[in-house]
C-alpha positions in Angstrom: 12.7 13.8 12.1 10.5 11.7 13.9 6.6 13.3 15.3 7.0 13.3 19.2 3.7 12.9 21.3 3.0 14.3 24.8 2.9 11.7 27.4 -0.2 13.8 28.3 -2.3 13.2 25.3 -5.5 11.6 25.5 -7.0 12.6 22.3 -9.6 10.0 20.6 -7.2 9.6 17.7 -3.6 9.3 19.3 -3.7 5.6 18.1 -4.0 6.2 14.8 -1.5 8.7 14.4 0.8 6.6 16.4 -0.3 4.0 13.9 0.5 6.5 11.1 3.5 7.4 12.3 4.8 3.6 12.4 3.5 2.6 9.1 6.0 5.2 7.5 8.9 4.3 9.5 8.1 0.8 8.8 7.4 2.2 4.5 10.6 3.8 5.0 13.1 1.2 6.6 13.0 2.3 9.9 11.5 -0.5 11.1 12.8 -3.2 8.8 11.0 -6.0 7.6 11.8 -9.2 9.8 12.3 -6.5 12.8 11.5 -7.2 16.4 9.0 -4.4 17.4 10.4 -2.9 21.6 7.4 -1.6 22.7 9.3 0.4 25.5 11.8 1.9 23.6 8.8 3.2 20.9 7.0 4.5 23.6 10.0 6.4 24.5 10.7 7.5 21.2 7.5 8.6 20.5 6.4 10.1 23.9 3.5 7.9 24.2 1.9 5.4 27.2 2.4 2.0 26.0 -2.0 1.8 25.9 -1.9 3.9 22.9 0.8 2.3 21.8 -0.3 -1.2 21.8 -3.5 0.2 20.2 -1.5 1.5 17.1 0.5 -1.7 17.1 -2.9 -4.0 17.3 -4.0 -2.2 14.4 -0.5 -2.6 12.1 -1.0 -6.6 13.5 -4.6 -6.4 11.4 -3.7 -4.8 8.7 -0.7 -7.0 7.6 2.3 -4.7 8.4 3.4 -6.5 11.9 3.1 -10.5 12.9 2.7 -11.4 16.2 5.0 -14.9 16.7 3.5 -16.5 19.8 6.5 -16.2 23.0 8.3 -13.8 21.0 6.0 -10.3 20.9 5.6 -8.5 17.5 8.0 -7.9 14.4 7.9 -6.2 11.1 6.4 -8.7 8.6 8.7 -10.3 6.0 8.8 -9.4 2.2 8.1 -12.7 0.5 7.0 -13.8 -3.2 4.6 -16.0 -1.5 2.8 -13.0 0.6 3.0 -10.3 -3.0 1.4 -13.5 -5.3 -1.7 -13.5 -2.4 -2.4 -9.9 -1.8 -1.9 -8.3 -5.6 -4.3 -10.5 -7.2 -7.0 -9.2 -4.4 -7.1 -5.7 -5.9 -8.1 -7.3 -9.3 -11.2 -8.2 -7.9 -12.0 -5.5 -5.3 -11.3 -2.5 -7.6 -12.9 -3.9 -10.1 -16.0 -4.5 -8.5 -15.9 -1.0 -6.4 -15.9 0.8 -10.3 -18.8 -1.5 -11.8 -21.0 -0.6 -8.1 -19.6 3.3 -8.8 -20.8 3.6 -12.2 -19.6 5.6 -15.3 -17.8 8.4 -13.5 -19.2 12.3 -14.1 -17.4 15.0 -16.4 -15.3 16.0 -14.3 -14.6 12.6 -12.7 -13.2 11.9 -15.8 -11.4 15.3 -16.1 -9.4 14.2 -12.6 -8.7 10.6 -13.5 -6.8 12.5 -17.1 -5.1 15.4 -14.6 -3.6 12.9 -12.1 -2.5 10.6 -15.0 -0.6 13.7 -16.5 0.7 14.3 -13.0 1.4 10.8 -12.1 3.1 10.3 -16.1 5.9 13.3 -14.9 6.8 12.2 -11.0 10.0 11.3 -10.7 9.6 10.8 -6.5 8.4 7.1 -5.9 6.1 7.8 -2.9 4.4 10.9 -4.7 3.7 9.0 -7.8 2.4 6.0 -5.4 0.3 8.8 -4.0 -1.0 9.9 -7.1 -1.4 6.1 -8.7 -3.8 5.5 -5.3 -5.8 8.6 -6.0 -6.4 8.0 -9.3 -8.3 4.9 -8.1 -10.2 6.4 -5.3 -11.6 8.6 -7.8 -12.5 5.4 -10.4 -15.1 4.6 -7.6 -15.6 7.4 -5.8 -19.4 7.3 -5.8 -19.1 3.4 -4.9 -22.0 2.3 -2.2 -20.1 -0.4 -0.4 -18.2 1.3 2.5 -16.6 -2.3 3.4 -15.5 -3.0 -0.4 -13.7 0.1 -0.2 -12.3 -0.1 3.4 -10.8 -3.8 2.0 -9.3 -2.4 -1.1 -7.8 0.6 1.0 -6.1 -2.3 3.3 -4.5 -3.9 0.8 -3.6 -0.7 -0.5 -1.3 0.1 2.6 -0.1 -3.8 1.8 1.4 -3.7 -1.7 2.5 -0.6 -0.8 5.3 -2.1 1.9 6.1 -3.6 -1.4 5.9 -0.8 -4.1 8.3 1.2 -1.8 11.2 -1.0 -1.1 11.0 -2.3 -4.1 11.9 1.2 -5.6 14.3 2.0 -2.7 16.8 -0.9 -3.8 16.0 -0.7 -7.4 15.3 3.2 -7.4 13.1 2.0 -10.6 9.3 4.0 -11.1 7.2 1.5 -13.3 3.6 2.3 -13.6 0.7 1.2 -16.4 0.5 4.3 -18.2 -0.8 2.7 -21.0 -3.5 0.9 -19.2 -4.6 3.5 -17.5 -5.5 5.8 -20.8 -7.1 2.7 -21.7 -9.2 2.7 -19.2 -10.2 6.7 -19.6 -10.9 6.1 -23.0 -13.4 3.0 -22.1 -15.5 5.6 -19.4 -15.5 7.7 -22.2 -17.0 5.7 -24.7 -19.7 4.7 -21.8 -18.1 1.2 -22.1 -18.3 0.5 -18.3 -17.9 -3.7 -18.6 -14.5 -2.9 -20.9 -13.2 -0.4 -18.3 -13.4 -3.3 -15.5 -12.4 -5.6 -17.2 -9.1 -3.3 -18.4 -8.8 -2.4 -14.2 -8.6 -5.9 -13.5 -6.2 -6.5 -16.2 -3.7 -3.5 -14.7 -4.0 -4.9 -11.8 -3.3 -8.7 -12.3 0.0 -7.5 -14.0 1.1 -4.9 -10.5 3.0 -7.9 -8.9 5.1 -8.1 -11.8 8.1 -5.6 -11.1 7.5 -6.6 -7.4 8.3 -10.4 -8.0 11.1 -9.5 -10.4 12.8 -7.4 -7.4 12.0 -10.1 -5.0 13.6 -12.8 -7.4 16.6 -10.2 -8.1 17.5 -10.4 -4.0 17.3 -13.4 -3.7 19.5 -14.3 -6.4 22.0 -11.4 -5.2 21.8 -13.3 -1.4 22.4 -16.5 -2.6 19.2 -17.5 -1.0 16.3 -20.0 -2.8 13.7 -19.1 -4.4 10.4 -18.3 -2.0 12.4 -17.0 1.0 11.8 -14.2 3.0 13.3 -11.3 2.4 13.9 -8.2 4.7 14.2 -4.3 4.0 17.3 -3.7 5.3 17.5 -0.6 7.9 
């Protein structure tokens, strides 16, 4: 069940949770990939003016999640190898550097990155453990000065995510670096800050790997080549 906004609502944040609201139906198949986006039938779905509306829509456009195809309006964007090889690879160095600007991470820093790996080890739902797997790196650099490094890494965050989930919708398959991450726990530990970056950008590099292994399993089950885009289907 859908959120439904009053028509009335002016409040300073009705864009974003429009925007919000979109980015799961679009994370969910509601909006497939490949998609033409109606911005009067959303309005009327939602209950919202079409201002607020094209806001939200402007700000999906932005982040990746819609493409605007000149004479033809906005659609969901496309689920291609190409697109996962550019964006994953990002991560590796943005994380990365947010942790070595962050520092070694307190006690109990360290206390939360071993409780969410625990919790993260035993999910069984694929967005809860993608939920856990991104907090688990907010708290890596919490304390990081940059605010722009870590508005770009939580972008592409809402990118590979598109990804992550219909990946594990059509292949109902929950792979995560365990392994790597301990790793990395054990490198903050030992005040071995270098190693634990360097171990980040390692886990990272290898994320795309279930990704393009789904993408190259469609293809092969649609008979299509290599490279093409590919579409959640609703």
């Amino acid at each position: 069940m859908h959120t439904v906004y009053s028509m009335q609502s002016h409040r300073p944040n009705l864009s974003t949770d429009i925007a919000a609201e979109l980015r799961e139906w679009i994370f969910d198949g509601r909006l497939p990939a490949g998609g033409r986006i109606n911005e009067v039938r959303l309005a009327a779905s939602l209950g919202v003016s079409r201002t607020p509306l094209r806001e939200a829509l402007a700000g999906l456009t932005r982040e990746g999640a819609l493409l605007a195809v000149p004479r033809k309006g906005l659609s969901v964007r496309e689920l291609t190898a190409a697109e996962a090889r550019d964006i994953y690879p990002i991560r590796s160095y943005l994380d990365p550097e947010a942790l070595r600007l962050s520092g070694l991470p307190p006690a109990d820093g360290i206390a939360r990155l071993v409780s969410l790996h625990e919790e993260l080890a035993s999910a069984t739902d694929v967005r809860r453990a993608i939920e856990l797997d991104d907090e688990w790196h907010r708290v890596l650099w919490a304390d990081c000065p940059n605010p722009v490094l870590v508005e770009l890494i939580e972008q592409f965050m809402l990118r590979t995510h598109r990804y992550e989930l219909a990946a594990m919708r059509e292949r109902r398959v929950l792979r995560k670096s365990s392994g790597s991450k301990a790793a990395i726990v054990d490198a903050l530990r030992n005040a071995d800050l270098p190693q634990a970056c360097q171990l980040l950008r390692q886990s990272l590099e290898r994320g795309v790997i279930p990704v393009l292994e789904w993408l190259e399993q469609r293809n092969a089950d649609a008979g299509s080549p290599a490279g093409d885009p590919l579409g959640s289907e609703a």
